[in-house]
mmCIF file as Biopython writes it, N, C-alpha, C and O atoms, coordinates in Angstrom:
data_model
#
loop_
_atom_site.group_PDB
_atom_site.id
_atom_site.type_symbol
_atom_site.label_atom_id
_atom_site.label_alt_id
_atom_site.label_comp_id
_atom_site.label_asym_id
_atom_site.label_entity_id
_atom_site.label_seq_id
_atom_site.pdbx_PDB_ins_code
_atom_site.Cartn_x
_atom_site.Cartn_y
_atom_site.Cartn_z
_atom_site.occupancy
_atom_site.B_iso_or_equiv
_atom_site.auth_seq_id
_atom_site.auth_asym_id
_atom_site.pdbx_PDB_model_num
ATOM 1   N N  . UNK A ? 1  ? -56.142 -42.718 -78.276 1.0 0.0 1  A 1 
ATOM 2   C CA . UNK A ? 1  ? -56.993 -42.143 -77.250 1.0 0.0 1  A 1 
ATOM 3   C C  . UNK A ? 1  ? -56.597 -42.754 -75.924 1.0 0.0 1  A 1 
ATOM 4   O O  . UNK A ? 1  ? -56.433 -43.962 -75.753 1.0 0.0 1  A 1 
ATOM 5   N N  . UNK A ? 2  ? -56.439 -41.688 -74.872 1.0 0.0 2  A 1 
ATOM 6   C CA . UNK A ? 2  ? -56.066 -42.540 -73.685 1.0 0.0 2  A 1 
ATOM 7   C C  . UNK A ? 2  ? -57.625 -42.248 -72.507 1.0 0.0 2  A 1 
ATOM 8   O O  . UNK A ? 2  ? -58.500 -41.406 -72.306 1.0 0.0 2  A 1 
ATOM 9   N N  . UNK A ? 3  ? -57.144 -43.647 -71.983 1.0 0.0 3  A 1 
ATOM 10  C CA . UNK A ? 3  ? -58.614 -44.291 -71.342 1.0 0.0 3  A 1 
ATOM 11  C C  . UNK A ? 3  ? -58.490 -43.738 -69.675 1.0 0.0 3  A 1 
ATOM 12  O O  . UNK A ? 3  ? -59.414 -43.516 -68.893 1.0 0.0 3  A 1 
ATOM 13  N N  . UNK A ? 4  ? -57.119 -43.618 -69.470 1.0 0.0 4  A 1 
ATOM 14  C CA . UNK A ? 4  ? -56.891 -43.494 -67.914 1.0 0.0 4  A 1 
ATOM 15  C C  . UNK A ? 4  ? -56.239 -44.469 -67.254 1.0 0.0 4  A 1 
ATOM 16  O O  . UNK A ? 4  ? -55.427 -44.295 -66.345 1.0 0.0 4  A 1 
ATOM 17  N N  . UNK A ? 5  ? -56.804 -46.111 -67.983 1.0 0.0 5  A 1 
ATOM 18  C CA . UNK A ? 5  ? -56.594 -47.473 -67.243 1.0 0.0 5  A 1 
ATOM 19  C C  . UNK A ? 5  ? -56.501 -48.257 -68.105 1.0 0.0 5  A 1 
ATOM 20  O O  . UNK A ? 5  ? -56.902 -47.978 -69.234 1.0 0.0 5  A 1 
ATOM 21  N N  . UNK A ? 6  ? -56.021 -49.289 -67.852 1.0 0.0 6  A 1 
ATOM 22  C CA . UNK A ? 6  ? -56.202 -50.562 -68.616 1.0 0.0 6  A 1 
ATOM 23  C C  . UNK A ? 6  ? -56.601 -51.381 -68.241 1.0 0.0 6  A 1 
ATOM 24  O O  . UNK A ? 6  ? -56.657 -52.420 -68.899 1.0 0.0 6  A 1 
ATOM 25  N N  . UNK A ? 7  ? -57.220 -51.237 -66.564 1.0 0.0 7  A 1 
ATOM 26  C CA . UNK A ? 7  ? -57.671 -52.262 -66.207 1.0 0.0 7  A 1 
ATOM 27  C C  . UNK A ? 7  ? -59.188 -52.037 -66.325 1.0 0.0 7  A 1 
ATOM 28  O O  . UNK A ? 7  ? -59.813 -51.124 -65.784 1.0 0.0 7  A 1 
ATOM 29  N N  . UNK A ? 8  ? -59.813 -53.248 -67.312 1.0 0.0 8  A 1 
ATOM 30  C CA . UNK A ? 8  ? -61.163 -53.333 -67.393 1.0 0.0 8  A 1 
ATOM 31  C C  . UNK A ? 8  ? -62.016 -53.439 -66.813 1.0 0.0 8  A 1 
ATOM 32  O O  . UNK A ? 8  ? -63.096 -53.638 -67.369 1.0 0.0 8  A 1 
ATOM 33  N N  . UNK A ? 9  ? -61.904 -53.345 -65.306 1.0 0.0 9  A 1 
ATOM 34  C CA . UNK A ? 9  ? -62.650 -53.389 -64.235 1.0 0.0 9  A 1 
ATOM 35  C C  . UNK A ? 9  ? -62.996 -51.946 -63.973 1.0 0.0 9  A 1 
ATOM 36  O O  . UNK A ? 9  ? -63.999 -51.354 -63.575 1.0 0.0 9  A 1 
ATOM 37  N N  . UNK A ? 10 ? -61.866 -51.634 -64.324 1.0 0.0 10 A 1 
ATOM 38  C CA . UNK A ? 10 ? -63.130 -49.759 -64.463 1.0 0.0 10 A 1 
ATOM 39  C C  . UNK A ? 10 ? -62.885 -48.819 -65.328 1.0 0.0 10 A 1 
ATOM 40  O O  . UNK A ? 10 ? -62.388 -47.693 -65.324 1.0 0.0 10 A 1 
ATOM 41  N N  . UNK A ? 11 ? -63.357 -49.557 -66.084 1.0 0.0 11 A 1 
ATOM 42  C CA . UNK A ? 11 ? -64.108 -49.077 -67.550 1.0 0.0 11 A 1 
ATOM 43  C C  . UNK A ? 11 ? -65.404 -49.520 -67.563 1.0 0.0 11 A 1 
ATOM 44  O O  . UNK A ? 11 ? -65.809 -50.645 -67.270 1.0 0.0 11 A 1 
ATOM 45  N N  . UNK A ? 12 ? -66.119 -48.424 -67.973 1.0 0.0 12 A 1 
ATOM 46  C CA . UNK A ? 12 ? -67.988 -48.602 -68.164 1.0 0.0 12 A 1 
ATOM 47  C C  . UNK A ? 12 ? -67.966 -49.603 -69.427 1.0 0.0 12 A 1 
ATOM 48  O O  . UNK A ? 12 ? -67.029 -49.625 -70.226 1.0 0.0 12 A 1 
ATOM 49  N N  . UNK A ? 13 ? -68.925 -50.301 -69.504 1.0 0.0 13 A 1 
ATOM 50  C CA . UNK A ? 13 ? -69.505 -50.831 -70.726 1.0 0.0 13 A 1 
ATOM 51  C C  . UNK A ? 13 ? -68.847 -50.551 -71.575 1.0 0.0 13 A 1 
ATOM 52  O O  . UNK A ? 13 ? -67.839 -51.167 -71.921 1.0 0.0 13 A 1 
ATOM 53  N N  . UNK A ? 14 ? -69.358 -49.418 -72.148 1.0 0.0 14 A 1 
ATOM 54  C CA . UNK A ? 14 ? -69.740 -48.070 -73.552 1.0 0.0 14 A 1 
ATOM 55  C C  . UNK A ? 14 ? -67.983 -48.336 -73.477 1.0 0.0 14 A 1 
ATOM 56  O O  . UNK A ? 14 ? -67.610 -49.064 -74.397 1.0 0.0 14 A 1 
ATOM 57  N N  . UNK A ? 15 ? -67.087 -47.966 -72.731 1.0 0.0 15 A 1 
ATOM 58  C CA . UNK A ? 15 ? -65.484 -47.671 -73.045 1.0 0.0 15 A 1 
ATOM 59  C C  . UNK A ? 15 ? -65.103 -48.987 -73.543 1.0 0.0 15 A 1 
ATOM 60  O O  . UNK A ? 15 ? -64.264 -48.915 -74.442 1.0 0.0 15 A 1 
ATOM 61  N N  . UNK A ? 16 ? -65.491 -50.249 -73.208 1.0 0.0 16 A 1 
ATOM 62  C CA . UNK A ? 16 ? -64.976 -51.655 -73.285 1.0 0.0 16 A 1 
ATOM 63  C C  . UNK A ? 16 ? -65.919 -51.468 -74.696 1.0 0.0 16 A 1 
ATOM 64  O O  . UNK A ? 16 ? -65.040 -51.199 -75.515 1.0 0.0 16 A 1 
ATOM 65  N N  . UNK A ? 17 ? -66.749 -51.461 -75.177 1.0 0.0 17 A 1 
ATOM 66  C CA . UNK A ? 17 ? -66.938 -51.375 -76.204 1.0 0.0 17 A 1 
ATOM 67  C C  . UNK A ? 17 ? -66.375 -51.206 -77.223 1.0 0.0 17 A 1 
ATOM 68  O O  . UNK A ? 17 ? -65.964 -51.915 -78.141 1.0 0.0 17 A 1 
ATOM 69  N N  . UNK A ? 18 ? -66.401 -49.542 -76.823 1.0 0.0 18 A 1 
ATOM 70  C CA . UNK A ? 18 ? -65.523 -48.582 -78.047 1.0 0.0 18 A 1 
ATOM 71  C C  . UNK A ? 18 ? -63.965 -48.943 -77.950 1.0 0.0 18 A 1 
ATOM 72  O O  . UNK A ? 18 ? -63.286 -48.609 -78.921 1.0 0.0 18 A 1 
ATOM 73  N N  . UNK A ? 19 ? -63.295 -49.619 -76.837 1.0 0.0 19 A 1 
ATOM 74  C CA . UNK A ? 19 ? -61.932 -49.997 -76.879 1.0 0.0 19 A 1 
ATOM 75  C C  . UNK A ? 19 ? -61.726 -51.922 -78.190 1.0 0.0 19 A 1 
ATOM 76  O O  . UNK A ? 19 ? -60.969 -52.384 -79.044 1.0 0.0 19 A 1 
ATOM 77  N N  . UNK A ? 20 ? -62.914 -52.262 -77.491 1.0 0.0 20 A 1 
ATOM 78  C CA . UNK A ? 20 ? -63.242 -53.220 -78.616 1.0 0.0 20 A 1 
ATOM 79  C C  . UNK A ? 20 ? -63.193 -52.999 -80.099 1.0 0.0 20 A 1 
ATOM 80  O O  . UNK A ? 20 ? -62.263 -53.056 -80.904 1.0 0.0 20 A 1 
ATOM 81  N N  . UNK A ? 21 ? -64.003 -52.828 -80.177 1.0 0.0 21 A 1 
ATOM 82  C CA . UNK A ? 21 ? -64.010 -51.769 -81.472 1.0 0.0 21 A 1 
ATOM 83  C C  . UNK A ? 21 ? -63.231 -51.262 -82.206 1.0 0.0 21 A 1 
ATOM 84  O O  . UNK A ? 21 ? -63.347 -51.377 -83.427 1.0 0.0 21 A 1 
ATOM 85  N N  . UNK A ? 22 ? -62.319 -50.626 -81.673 1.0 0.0 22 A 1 
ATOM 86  C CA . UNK A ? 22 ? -61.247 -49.666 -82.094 1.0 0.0 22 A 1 
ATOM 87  C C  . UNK A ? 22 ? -60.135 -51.047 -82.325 1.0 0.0 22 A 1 
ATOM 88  O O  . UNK A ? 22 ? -59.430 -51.257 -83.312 1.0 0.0 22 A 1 
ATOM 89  N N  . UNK A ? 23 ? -60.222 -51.660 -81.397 1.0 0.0 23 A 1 
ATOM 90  C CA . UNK A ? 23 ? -58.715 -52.812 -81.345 1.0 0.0 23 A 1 
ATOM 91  C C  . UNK A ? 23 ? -58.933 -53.361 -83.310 1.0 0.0 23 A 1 
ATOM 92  O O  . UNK A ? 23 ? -58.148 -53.337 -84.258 1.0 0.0 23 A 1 
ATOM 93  N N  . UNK A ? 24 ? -60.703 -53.892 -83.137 1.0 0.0 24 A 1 
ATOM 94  C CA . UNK A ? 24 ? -60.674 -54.644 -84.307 1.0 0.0 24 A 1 
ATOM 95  C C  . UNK A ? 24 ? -60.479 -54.071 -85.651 1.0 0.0 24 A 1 
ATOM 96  O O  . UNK A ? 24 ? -59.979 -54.582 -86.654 1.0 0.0 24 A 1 
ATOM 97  N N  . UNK A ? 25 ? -61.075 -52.678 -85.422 1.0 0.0 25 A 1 
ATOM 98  C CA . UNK A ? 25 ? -60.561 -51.531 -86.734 1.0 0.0 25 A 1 
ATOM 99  C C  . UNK A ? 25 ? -59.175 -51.416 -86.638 1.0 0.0 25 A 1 
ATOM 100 O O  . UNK A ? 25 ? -58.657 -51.651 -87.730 1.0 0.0 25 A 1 
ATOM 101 N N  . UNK A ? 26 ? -58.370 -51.147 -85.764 1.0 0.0 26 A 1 
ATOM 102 C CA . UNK A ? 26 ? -57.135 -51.245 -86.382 1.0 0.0 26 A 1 
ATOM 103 C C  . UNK A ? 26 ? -56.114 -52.812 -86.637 1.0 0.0 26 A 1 
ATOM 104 O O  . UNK A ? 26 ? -54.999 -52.968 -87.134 1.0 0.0 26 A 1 
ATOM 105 N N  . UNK A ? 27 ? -56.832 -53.516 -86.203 1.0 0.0 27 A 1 
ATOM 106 C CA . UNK A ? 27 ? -56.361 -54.650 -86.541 1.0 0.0 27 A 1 
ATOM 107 C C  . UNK A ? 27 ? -56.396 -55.039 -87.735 1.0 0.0 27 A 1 
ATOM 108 O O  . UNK A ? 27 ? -55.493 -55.515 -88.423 1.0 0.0 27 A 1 
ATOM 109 N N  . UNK A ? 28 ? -57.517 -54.819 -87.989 1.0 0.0 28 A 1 
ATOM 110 C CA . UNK A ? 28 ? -57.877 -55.048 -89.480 1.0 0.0 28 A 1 
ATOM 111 C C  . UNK A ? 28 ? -57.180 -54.130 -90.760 1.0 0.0 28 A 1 
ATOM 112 O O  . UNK A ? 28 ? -57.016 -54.527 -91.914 1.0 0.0 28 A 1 
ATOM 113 N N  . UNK A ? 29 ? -56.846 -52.878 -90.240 1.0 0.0 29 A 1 
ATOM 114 C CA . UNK A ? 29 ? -56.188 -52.157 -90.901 1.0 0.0 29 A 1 
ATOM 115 C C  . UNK A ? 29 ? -55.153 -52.068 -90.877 1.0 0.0 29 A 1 
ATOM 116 O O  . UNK A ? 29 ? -54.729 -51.315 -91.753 1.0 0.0 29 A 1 
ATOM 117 N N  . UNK A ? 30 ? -54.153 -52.655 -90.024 1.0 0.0 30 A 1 
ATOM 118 C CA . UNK A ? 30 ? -52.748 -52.835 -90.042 1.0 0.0 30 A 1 
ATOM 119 C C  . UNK A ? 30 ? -52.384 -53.735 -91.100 1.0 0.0 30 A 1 
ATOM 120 O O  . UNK A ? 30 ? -53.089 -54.697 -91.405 1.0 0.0 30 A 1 
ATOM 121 N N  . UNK A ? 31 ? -51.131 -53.402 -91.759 1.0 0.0 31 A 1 
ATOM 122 C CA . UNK A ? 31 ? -50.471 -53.759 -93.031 1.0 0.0 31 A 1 
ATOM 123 C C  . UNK A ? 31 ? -49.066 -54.061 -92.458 1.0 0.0 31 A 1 
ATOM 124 O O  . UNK A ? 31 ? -48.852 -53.847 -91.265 1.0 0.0 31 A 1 
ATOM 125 N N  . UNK A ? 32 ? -47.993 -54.607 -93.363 1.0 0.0 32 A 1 
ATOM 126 C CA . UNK A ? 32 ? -46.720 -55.111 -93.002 1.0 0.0 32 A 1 
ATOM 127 C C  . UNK A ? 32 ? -45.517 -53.723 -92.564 1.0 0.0 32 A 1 
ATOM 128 O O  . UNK A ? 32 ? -44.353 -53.835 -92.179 1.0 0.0 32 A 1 
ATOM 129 N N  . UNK A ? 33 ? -46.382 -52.393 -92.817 1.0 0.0 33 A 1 
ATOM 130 C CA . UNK A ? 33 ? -46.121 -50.962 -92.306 1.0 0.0 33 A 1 
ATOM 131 C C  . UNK A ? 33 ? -46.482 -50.205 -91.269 1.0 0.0 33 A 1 
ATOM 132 O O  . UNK A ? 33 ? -45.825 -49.300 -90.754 1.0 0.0 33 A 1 
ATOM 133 N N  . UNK A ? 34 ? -47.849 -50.709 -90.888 1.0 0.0 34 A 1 
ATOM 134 C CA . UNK A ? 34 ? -48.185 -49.880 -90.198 1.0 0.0 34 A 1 
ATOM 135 C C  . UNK A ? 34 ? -49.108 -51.022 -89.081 1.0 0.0 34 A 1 
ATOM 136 O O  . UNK A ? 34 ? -49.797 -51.980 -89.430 1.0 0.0 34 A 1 
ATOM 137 N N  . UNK A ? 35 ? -48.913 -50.668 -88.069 1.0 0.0 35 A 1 
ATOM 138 C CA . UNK A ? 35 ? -49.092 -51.863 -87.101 1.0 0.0 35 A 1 
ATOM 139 C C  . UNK A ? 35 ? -49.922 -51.465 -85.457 1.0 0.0 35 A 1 
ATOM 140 O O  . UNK A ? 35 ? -49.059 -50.942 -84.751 1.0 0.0 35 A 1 
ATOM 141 N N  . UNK A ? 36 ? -50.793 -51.525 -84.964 1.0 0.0 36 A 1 
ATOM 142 C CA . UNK A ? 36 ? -51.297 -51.354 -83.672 1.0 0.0 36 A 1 
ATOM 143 C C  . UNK A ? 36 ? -51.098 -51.533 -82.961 1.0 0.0 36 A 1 
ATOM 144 O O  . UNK A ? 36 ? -50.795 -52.727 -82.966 1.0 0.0 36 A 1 
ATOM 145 N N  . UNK A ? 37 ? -50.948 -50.935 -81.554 1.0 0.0 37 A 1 
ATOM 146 C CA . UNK A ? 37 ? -50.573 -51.209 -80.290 1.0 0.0 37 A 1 
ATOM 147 C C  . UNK A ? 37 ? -50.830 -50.844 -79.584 1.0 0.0 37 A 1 
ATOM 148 O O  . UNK A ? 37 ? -50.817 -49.614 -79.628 1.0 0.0 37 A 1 
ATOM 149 N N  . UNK A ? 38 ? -51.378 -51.587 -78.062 1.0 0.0 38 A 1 
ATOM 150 C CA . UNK A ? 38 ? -51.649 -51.242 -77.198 1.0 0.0 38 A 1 
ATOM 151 C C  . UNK A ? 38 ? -50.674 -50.880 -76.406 1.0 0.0 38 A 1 
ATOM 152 O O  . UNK A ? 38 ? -49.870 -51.798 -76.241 1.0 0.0 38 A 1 
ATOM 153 N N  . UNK A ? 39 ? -50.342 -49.629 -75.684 1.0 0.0 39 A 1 
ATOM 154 C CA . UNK A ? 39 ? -49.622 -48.520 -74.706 1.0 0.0 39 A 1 
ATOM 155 C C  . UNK A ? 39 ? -50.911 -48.024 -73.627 1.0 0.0 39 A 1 
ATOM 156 O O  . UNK A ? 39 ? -52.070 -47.683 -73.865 1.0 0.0 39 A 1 
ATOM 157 N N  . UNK A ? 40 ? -50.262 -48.132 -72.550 1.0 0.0 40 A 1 
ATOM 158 C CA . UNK A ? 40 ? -50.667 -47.716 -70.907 1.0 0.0 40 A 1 
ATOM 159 C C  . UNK A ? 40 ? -50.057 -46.907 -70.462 1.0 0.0 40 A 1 
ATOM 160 O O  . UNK A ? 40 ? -50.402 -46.639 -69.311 1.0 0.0 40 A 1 
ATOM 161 N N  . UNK A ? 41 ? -48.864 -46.066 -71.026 1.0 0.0 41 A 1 
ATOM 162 C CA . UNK A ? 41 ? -48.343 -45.284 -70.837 1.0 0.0 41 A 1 
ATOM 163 C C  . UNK A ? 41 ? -46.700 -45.014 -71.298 1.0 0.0 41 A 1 
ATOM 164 O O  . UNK A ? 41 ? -45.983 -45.980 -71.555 1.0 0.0 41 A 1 
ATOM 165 N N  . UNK A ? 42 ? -46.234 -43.745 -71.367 1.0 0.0 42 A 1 
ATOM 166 C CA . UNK A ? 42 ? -45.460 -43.040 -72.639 1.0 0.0 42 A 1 
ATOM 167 C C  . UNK A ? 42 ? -43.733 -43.952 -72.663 1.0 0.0 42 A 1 
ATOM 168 O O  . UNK A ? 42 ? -42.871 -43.892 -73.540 1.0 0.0 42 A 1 
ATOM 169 N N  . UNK A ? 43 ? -43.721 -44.761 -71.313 1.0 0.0 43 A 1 
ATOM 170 C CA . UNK A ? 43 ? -42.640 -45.401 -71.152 1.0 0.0 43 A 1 
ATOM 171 C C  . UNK A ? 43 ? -42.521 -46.402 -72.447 1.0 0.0 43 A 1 
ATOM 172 O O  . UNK A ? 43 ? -41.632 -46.278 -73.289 1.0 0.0 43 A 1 
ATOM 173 N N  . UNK A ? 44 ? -43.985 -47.856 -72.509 1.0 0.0 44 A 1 
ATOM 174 C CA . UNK A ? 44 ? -44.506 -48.732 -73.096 1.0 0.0 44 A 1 
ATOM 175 C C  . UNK A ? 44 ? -44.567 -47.630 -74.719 1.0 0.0 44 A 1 
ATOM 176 O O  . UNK A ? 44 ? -43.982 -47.941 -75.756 1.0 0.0 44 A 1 
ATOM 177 N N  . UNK A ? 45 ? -45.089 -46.849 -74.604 1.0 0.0 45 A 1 
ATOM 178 C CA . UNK A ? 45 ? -44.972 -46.070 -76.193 1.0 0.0 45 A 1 
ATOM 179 C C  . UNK A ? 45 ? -43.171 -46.222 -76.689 1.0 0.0 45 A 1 
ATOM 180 O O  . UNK A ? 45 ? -42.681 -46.897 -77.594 1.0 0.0 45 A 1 
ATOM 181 N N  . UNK A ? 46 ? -42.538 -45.349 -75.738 1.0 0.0 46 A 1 
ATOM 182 C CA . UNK A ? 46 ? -41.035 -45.389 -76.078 1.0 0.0 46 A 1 
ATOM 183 C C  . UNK A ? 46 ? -40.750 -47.299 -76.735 1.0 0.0 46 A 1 
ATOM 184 O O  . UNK A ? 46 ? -40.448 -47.591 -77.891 1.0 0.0 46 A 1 
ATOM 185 N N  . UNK A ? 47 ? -40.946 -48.180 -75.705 1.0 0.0 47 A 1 
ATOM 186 C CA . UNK A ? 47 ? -40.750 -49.308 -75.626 1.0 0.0 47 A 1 
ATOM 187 C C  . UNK A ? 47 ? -41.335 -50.118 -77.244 1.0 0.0 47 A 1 
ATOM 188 O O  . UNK A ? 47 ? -40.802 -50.867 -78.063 1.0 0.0 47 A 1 
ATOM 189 N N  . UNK A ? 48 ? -42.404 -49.611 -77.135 1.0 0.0 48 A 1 
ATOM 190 C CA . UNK A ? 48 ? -42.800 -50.248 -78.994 1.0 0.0 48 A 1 
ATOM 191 C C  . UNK A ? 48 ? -41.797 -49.494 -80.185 1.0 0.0 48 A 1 
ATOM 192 O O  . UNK A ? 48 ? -41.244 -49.861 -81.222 1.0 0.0 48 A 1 
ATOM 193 N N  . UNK A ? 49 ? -41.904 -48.229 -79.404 1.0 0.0 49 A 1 
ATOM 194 C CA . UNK A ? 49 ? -40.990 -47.510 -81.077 1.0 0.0 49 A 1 
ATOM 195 C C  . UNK A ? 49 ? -39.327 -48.076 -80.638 1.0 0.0 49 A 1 
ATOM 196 O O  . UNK A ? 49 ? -38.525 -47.675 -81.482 1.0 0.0 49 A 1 
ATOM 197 N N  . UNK A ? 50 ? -39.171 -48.271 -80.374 1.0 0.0 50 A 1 
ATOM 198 C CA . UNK A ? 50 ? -37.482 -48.907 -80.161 1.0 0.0 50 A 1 
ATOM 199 C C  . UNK A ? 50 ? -37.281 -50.149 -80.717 1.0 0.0 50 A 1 
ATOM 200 O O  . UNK A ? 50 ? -36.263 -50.615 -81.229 1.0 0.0 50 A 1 
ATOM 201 N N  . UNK A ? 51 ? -38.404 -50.645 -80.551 1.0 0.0 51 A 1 
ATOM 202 C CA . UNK A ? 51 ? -38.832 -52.278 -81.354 1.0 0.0 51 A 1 
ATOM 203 C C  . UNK A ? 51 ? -38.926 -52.048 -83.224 1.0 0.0 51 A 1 
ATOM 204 O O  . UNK A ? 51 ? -38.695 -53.011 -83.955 1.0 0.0 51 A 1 
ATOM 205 N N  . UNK A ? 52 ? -39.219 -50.929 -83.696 1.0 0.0 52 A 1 
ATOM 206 C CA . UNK A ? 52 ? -39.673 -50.535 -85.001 1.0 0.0 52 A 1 
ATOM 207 C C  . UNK A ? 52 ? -38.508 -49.804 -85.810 1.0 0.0 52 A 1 
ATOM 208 O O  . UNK A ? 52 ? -38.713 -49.395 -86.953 1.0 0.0 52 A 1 
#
């Protein structure tokens, strides 16, 4: 899901929440396959899958 920003200074509450949230569900659900990451945009996306 994209937020717009990454900077937490403007993000409401409720988004820092649900970005919370979401980090720890997939954290928790990442396996030695499948792995989470934070991307700010499609450059940083390219940049993780080149790593994989």
């Amino acid at each position: 899901e994209t937020k717009g920003t990454m900077d937490s200074l403007q993000l409401r509450p409720i988004e820092q929440a649900k970005i919370s949230c979401a980090k720890k569900l997939f954290n928790r659900i990442s396996t030695s396959e499948v792995k989470y990451y934070d991307v700010d945009s499609y450059q940083s996306l390219l940049e993780v899958m080149g790593k994989i």
